[in-house]
N, C-alpha and C positions, 0 to 999 in steps of 0.2 A: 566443499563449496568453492567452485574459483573465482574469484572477481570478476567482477565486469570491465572492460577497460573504462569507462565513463559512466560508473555508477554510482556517482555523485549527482549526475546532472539526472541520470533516469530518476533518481530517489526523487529530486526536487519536481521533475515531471509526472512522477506515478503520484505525487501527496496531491500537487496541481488539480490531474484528472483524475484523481480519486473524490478530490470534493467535491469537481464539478458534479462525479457521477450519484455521491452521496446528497447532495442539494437538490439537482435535476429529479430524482427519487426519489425523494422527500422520506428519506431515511432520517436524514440527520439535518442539523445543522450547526455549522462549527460556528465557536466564537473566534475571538481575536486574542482572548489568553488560553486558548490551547496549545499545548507545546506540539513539535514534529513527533515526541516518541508517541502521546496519543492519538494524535493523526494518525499516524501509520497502521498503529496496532488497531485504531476504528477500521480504516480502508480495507486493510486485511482480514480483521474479518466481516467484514461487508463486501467483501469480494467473495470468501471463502464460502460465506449463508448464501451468497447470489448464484452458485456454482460459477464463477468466471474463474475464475484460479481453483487448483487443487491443495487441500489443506495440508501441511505438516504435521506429521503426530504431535499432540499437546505439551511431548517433554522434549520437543526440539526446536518450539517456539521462542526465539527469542527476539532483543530489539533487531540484531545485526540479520537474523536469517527471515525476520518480515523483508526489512530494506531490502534484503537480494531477490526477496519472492516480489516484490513490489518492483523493482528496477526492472527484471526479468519480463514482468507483466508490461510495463511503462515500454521497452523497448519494442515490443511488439504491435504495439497503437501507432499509429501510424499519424 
């Protein structure tokens, strides 16, 4: 898995429009004491059930390889 070169900033924009897309669809709705690791792992897979993104096999899921599947995704919205 190679880094992004600014895949700090795509994390903080895929968590961004991840909620937007999770609130707008009234999937979810985040609090305010939700941490980033369960954002992420919400987005991901609410991206994954949505078919937008393609899933990682289950024993390869973790916090670092959502964030790059989420960065990955983020970079691509325009």
């Amino acid at each position: 898995m190679k880094k992004l070169k600014n895949e700090k900033e795509l994390v903080k924009k895929a968590i961004a429009e991840g909620m937007k897309y999770g609130e707008d669809s009234g999937a979810v709705e985040f609090e305010a004491t939700d941490s980033a690791e369960e954002k992420i792992e919400y987005i991901y897979r609410l991206l994954v059930h949505d078919k937008i993104i393609q899933a990682m096999p289950e024993d390869q899921v973790s916090q670092k390889s959502m964030k790059h599947k989420l960065a990955i995704w983020a970079s691509k919205k325009k």
